[in-house]
GUNULUM-577944 format. One record per residue (C-alpha): residue number from 1; chain; x, y, z. Coordinates in steps of 0.25 Angstrom, whole numbers. Layout:
N
+-----+----+-------+-------+-------+
!   i ! ch !    px !    py !    pz !
+-----+----+-------+-------+-------+
! NUM !  A !     X !     Y !     Z !
...
+-----+----+-------+-------+-------+
This chain:
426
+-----+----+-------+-------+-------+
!   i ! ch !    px !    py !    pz !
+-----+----+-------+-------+-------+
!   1 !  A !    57 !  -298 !    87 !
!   2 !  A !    55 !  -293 !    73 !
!   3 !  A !    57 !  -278 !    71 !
!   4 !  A !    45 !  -270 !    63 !
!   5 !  A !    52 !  -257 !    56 !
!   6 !  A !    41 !  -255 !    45 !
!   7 !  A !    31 !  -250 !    54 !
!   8 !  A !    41 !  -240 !    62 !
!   9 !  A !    48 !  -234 !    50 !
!  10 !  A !    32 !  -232 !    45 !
!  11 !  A !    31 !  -226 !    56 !
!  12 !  A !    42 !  -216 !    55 !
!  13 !  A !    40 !  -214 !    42 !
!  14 !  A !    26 !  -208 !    45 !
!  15 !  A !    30 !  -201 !    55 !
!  16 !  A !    39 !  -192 !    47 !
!  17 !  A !    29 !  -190 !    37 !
!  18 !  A !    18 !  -186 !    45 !
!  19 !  A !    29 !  -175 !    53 !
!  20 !  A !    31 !  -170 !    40 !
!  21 !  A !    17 !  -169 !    36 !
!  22 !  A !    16 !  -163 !    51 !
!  23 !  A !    26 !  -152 !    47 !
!  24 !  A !    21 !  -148 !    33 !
!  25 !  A !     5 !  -148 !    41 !
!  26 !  A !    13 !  -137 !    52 !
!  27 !  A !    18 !  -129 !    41 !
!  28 !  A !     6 !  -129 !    35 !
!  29 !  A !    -1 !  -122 !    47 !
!  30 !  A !    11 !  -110 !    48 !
!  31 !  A !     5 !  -105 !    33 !
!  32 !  A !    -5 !   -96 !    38 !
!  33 !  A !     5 !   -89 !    49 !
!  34 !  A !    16 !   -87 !    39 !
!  35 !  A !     4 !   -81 !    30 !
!  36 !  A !    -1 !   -72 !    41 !
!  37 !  A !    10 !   -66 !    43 !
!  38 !  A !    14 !   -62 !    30 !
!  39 !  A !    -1 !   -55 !    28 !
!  40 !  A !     0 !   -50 !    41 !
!  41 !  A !    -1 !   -33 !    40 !
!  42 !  A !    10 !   -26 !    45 !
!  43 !  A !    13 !   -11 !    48 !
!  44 !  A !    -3 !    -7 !    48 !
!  45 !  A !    -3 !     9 !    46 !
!  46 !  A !   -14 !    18 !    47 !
!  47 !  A !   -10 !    30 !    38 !
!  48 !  A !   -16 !    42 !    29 !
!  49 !  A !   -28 !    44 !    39 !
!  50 !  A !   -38 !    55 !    34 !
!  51 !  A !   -52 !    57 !    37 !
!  52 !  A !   -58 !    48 !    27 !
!  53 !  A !   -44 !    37 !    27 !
!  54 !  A !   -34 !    30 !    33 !
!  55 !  A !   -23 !    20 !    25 !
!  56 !  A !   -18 !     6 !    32 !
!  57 !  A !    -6 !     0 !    26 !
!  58 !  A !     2 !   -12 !    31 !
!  59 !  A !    12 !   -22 !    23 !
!  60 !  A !    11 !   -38 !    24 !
!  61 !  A !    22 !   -48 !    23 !
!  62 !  A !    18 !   -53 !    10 !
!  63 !  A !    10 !   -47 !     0 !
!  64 !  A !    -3 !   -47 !     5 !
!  65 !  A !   -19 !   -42 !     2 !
!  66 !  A !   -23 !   -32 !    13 !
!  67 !  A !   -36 !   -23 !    15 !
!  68 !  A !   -43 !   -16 !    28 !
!  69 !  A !   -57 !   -19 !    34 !
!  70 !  A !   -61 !    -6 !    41 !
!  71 !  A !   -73 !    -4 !    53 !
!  72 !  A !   -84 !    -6 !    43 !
!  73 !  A !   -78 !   -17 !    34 !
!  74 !  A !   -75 !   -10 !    22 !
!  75 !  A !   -62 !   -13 !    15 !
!  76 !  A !   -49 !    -7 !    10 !
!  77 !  A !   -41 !   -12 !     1 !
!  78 !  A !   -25 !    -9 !    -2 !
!  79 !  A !   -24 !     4 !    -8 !
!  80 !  A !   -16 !    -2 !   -20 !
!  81 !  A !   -30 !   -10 !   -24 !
!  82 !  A !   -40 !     1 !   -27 !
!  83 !  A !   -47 !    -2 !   -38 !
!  84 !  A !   -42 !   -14 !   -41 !
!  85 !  A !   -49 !   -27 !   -42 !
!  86 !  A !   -40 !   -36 !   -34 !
!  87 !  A !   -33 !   -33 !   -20 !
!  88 !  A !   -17 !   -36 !   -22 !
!  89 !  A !    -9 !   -42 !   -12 !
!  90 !  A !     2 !   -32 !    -5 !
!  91 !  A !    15 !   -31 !     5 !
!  92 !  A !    10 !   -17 !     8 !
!  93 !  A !    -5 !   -12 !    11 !
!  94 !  A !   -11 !     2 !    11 !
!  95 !  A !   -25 !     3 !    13 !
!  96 !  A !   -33 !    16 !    13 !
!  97 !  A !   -45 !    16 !    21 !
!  98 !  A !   -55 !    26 !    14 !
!  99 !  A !   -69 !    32 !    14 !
! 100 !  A !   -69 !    34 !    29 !
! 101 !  A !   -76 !    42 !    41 !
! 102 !  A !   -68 !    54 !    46 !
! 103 !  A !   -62 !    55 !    61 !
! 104 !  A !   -67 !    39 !    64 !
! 105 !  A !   -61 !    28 !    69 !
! 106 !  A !   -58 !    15 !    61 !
! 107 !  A !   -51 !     2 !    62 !
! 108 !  A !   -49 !    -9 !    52 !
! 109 !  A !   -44 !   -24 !    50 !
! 110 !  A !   -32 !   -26 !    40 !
! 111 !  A !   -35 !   -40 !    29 !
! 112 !  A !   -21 !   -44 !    26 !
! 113 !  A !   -21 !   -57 !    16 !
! 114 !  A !   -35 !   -64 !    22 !
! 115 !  A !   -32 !   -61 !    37 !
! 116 !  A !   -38 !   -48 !    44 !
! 117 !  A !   -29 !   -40 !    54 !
! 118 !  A !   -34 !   -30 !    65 !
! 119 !  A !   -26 !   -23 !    75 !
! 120 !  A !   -29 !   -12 !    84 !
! 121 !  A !   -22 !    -2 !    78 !
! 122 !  A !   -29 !    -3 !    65 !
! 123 !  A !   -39 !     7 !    68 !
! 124 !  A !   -37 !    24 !    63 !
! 125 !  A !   -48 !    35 !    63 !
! 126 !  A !   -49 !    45 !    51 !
! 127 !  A !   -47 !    60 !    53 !
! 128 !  A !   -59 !    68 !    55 !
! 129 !  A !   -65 !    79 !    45 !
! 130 !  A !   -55 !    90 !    42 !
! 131 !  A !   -61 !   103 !    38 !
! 132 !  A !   -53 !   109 !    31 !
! 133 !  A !   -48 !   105 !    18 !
! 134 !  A !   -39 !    93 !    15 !
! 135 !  A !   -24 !   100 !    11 !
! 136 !  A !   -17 !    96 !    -1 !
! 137 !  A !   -11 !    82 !    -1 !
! 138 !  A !     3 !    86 !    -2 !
! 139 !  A !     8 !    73 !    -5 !
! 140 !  A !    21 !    66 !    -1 !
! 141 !  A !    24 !    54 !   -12 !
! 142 !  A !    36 !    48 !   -18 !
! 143 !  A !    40 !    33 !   -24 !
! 144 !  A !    47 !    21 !   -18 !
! 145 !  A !    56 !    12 !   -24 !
! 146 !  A !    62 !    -2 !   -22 !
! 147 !  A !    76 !    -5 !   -22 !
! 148 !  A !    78 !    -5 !   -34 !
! 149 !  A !    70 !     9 !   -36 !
! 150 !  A !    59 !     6 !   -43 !
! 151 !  A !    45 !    10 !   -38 !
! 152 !  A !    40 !     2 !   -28 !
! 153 !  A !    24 !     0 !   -28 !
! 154 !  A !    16 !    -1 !   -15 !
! 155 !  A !    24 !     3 !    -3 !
! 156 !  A !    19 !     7 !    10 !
! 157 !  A !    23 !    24 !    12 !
! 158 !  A !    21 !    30 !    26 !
! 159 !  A !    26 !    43 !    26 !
! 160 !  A !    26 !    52 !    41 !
! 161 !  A !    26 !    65 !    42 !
! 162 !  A !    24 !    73 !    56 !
! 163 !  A !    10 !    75 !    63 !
! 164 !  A !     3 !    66 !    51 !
! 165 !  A !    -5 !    51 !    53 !
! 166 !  A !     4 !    43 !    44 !
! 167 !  A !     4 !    43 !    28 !
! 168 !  A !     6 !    32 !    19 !
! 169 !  A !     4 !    30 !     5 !
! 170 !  A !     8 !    16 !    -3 !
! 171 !  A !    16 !    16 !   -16 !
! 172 !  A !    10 !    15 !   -31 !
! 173 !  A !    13 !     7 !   -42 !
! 174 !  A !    23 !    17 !   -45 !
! 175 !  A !    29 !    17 !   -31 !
! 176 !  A !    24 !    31 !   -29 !
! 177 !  A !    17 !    36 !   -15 !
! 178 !  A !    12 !    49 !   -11 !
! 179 !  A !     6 !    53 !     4 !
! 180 !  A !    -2 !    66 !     6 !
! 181 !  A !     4 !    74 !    17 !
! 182 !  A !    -4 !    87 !    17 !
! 183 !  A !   -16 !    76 !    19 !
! 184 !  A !   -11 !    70 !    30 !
! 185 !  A !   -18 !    70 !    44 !
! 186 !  A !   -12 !    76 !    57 !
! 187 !  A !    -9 !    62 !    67 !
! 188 !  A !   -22 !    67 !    75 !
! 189 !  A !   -30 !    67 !    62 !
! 190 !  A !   -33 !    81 !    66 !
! 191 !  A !   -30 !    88 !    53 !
! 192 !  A !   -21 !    87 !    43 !
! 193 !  A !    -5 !    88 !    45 !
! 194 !  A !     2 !   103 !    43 !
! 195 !  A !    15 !   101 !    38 !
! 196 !  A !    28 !   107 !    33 !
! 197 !  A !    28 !   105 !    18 !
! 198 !  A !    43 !   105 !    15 !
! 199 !  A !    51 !   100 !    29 !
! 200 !  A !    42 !    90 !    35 !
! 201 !  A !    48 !    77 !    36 !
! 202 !  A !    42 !    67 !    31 !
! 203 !  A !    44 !    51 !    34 !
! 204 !  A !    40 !    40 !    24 !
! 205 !  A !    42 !    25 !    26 !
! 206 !  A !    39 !    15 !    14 !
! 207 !  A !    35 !     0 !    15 !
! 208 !  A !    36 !   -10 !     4 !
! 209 !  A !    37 !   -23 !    11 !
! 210 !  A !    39 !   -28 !    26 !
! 211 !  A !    54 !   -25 !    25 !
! 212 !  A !    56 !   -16 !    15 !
! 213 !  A !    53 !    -1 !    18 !
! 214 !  A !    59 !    13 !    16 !
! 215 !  A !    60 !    25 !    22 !
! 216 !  A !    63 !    41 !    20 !
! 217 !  A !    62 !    53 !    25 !
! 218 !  A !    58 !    67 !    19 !
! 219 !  A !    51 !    80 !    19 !
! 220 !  A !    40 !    87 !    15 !
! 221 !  A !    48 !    94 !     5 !
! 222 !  A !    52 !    81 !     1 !
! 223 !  A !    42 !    73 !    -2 !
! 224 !  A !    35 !    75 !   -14 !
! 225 !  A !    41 !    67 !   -19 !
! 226 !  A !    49 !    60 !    -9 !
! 227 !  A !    60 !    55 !   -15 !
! 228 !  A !    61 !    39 !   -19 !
! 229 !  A !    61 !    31 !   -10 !
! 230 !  A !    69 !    16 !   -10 !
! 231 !  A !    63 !     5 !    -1 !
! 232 !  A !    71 !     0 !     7 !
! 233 !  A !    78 !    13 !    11 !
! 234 !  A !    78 !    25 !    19 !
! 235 !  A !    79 !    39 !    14 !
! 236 !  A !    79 !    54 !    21 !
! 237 !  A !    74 !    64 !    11 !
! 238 !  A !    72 !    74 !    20 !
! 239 !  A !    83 !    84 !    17 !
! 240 !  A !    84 !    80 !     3 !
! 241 !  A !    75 !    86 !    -8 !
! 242 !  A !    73 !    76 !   -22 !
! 243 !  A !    80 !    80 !   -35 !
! 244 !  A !    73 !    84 !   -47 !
! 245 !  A !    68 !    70 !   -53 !
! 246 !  A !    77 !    65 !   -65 !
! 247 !  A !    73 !    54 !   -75 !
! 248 !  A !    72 !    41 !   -69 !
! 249 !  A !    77 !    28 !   -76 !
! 250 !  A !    63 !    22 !   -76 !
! 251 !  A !    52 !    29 !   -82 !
! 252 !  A !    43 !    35 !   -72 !
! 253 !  A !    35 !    47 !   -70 !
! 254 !  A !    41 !    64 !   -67 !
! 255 !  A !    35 !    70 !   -54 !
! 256 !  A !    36 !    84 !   -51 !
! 257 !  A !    43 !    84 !   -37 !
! 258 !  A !    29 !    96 !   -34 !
! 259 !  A !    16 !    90 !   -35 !
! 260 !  A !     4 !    96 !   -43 !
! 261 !  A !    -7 !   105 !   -36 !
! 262 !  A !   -18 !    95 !   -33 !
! 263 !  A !   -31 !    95 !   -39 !
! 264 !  A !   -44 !    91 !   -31 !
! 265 !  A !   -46 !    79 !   -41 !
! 266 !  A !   -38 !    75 !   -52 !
! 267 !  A !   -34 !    63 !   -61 !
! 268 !  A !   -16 !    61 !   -62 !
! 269 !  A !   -15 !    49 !   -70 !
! 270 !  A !   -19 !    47 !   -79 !
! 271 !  A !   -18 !    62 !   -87 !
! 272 !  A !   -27 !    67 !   -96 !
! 273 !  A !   -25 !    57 !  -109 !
! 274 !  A !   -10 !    49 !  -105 !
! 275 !  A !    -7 !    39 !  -111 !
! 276 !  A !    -6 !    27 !  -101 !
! 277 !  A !     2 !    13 !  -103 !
! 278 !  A !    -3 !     6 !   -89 !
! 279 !  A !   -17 !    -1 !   -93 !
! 280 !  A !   -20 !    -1 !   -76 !
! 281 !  A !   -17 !    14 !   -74 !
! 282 !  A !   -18 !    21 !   -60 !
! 283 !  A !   -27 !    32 !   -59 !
! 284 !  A !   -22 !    44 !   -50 !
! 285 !  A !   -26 !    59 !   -46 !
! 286 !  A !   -28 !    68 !   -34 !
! 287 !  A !   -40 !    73 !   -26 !
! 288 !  A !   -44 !    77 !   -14 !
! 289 !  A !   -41 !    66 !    -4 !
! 290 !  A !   -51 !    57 !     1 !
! 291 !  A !   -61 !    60 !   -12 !
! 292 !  A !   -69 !    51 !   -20 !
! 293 !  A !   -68 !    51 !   -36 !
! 294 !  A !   -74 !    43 !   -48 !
! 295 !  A !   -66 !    36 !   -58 !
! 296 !  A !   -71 !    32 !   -71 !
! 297 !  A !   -60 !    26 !   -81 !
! 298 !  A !   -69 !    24 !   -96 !
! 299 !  A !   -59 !    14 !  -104 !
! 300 !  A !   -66 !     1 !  -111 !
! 301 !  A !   -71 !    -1 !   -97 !
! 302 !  A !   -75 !     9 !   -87 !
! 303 !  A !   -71 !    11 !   -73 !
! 304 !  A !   -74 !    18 !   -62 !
! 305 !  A !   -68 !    20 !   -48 !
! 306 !  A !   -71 !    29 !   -35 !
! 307 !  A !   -58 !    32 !   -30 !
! 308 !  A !   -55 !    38 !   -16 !
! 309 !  A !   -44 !    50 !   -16 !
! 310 !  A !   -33 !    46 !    -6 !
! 311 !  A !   -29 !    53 !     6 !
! 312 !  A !   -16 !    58 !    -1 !
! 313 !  A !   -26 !    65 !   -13 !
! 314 !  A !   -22 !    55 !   -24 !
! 315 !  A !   -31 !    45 !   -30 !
! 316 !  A !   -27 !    32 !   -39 !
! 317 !  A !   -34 !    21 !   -46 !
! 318 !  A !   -33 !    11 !   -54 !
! 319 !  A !   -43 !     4 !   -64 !
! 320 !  A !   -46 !    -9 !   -61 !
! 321 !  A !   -40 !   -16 !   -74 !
! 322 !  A !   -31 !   -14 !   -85 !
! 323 !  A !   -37 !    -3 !   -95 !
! 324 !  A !   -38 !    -4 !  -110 !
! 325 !  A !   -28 !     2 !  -120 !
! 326 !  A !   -35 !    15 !  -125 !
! 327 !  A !   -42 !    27 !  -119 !
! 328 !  A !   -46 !    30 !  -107 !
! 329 !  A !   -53 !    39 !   -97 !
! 330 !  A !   -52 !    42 !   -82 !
! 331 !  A !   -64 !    52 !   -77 !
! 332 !  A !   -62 !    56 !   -61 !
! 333 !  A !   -75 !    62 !   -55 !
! 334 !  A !   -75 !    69 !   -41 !
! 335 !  A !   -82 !    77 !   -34 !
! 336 !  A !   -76 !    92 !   -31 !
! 337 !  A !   -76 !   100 !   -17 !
! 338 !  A !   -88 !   107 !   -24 !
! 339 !  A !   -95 !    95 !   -22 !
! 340 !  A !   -96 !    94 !   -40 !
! 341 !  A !   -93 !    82 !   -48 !
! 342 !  A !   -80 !    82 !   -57 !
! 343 !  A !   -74 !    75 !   -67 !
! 344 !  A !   -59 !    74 !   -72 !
! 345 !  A !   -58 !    65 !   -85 !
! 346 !  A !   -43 !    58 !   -91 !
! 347 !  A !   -41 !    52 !  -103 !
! 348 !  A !   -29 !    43 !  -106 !
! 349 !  A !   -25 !    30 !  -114 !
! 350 !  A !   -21 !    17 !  -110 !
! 351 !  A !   -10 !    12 !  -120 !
! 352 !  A !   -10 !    -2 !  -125 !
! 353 !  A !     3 !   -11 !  -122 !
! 354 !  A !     8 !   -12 !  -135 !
! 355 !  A !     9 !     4 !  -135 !
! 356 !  A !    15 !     6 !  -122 !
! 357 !  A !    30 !    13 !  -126 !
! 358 !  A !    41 !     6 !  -120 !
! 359 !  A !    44 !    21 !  -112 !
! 360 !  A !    32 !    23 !  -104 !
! 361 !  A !    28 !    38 !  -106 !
! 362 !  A !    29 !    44 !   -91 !
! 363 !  A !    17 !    47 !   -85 !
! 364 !  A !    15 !    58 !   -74 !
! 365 !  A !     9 !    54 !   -64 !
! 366 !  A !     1 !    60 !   -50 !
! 367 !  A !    14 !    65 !   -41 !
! 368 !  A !     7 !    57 !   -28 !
! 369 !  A !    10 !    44 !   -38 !
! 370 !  A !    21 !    45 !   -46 !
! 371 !  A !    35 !    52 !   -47 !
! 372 !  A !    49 !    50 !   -52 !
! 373 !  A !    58 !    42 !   -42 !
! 374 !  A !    71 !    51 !   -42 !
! 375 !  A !    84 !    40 !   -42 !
! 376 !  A !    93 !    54 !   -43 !
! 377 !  A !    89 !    53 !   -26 !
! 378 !  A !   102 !    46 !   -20 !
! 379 !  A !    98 !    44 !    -7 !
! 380 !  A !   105 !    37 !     5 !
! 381 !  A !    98 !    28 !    12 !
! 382 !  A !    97 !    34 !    26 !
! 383 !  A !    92 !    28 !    38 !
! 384 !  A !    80 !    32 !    45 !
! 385 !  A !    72 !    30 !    58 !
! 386 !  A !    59 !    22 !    56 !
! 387 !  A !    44 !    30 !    57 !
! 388 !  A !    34 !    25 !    62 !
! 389 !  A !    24 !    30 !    51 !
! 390 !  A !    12 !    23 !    57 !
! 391 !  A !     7 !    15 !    68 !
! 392 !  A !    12 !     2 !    63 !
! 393 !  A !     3 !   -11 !    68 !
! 394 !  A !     3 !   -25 !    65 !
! 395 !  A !    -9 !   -33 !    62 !
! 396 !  A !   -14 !   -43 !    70 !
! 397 !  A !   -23 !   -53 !    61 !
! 398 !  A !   -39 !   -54 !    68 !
! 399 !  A !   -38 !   -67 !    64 !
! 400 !  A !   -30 !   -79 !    72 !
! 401 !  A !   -17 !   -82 !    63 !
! 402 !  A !   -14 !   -98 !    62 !
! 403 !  A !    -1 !  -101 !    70 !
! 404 !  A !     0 !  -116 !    67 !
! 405 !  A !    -6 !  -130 !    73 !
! 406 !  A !     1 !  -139 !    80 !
! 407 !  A !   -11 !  -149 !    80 !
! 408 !  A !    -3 !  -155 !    67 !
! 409 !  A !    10 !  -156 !    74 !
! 410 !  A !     5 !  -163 !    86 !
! 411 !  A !    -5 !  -174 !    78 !
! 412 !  A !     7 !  -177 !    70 !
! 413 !  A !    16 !  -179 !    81 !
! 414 !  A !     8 !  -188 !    90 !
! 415 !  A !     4 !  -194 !    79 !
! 416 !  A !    21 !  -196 !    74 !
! 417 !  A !    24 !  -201 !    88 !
! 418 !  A !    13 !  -213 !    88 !
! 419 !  A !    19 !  -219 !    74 !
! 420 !  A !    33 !  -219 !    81 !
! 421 !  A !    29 !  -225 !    94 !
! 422 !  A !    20 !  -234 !    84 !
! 423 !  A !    30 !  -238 !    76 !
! 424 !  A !    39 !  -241 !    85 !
! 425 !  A !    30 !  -250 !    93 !
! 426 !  A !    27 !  -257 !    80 !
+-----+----+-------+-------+-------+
């Protein structure tokens, strides 16, 4: 009898194909898990809770866009985003929730990438009315640095301190954050916290990615301003109290270690006629917490803003696009606790690029913001216990995640077996 080996290596040959065409299609499916995961939120906190806010913050896998849906569908986008035109994509999240109803109840759903979250735990109520008046902010603030000690820009900060709903804050451009103690509510959102000013201790974590995070500990004598902190590390600064500050290798701004009296509204940067290099420059001042002002920027092309005064009594904003070499002028209007209109007006100048010295002239900035790392600090890294700073929750996505097909895998080998056994039979 003749044998017929054309048909059967055929045979084999398609059946090697399509199992790799199998394995490629399975793969294909596992995409959405992988990408799930890495948008999943992770740590959910609820912090600064007042009688008009509360702040959620969480951190992703990958760098990811994030805002909240509240009760009455209104959203809230990443703090880091206010007033821009296009939402970013972060590791770190840190929302604040604003422009609510005192002593009442809320829950909300987390948007991580395109997938909503929702979890039993994401619910808080607002502190009721308080009649008597909000005490000064006495702020708590400081920088964090990466490894290699320069600032580090967008870090989570929870700070702890005995009797008070948890505090966060998240890092500026320059790595700066500040946190308002004397603002801070009682864990039964009773009344604000009473404190000693000069010995309580104060616990702060920092998170800047999944598995990088720092640590210290300090008091309220120490703390304004903390000293640098390095991520990555852990610090007690509790019995130590910071050196004057001595020039730093990299020009940055001088902070007096005391912070100014506060005024009820007032504009930090820029001053009064300063000269400016950046063309996008942040705006910053103080008021009284939880107020609305007016911002009218007149350059060749006139802005305005509402901006709502955070918890902490500092205000920031940033114009939407780059501003034109030349003059310019920022007018805040507010409303006084005498129910009358006011007005502060800045002038300053927007240097053109060709201008700009090579030695950035230093500029001082509001002491919640900005303040001099001190490098003269040598600090051993000491080990410390690990705080829980807030109820820490993992989302659970509303919607069903894709886990994979085995439909595909099934055809493909049915169909795989009955060209062997045909080609065999041939």
């Amino acid at each position: 009898m003749k044998t017929k080996t054309i048909p059967t290596i055929l045979g084999l040959l398609v059946t090697v194909v399509t199992t790799i065409l199998g394995g490629y299609l399975i793969e294909k499916t596992k995409g959405p898990i992988n990408v799930s995961a890495q948008e999943k939120p992770l740590s959910v906190k609820i912090t600064n809770i007042t009688n008009r806010s509360f702040v959620v913050s969480w951190y992703t896998q990958s760098p990811t866009l994030g805002y909240i849906k509240i009760d009455n569908n209104k959203l809230f986008w990443d703090q880091r985003d206010q007033g821009g035109s296009q939402p970013d994509n972060y590791f770190t999240h840190h929302i604040i929730v604003n422009d609510l109803q005192p002593k009442t109840q809320y829950s909300f759903t987390i948007f991580s990438g395109d997938k909503p979250y929702q979890d039993n735990s994401f619910k808080t109520q607002t502190a009721p009315l308080n009649s008597n008046p909000s005490p000064e902010a006495d702020l708590a603030f400081g920088i964090i640095l990466d490894q290699q000690k320069n600032p580090l820009p967008g870090v989570l900060v929870f700070l702890s301190i005995a009797n008070a709903t948890p505090l966060s804050s998240i890092t500026n451009k320059s790595g700066n954050w500040s946190i308002s103690l004397g603002t801070a509510y009682k864990k039964d959102l009773s009344g604000f916290i009473t404190y000693d000013k000069n010995n309580q201790i104060i616990e702060i974590t920092a998170v800047s990615t999944p598995n990088l995070s720092a640590t210290a500990i300090t008091n309220t004598g120490n703390d304004h301003p903390v000293p640098p902190i390095t991520i990555g590390q852990s610090f007690d600064f509790s019995t130590k109290l910071s050196p004057s500050p001595k020039p730093s290798l990299h020009p940055s701004p001088t902070l007096s270690p005391t912070l100014p009296a506060l005024q009820p509204v007032s504009i930090s940067t820029p001053r009064e006629g300063e000269n400016l290099t950046d063309t996008k420059p942040e705006f910053r001042g103080l008021g009284p917490a939880q107020e609305k002002i007016h911002l009218k920027l007149k350059s060749p092309t006139t802005y305005a803003a509402e901006v709502m005064i955070e918890p902490d009594g500092t205000w920031s904003w940033t114009p939407p696009q780059n501003l034109e070499p030349g003059k310019h002028t920022l007018t805040l209007e507010y409303t006084d606790k005498n129910n009358q209109r006011q007005s502060l007006l800045h002038h300053f100048t927007v240097q053109a690029a060709e201008t700009i010295s090579p030695t950035p002239t230093p500029i001082t900035p509001l002491p919640t913001r900005a303040l001099t790392p001190t490098p003269t600090i040598t600090l051993a890294p000491t080990s410390l216990p690990t705080t829980p700073f807030a109820q820490e929750t993992t989302a659970t996505p509303t919607a069903q995640i894709v886990t994979g097909n085995l439909t595909p895998l099934l055809l493909l080998a049915i169909f795989s077996i009955s060209l062997i056994t045909i080609a065999f039979i041939i």
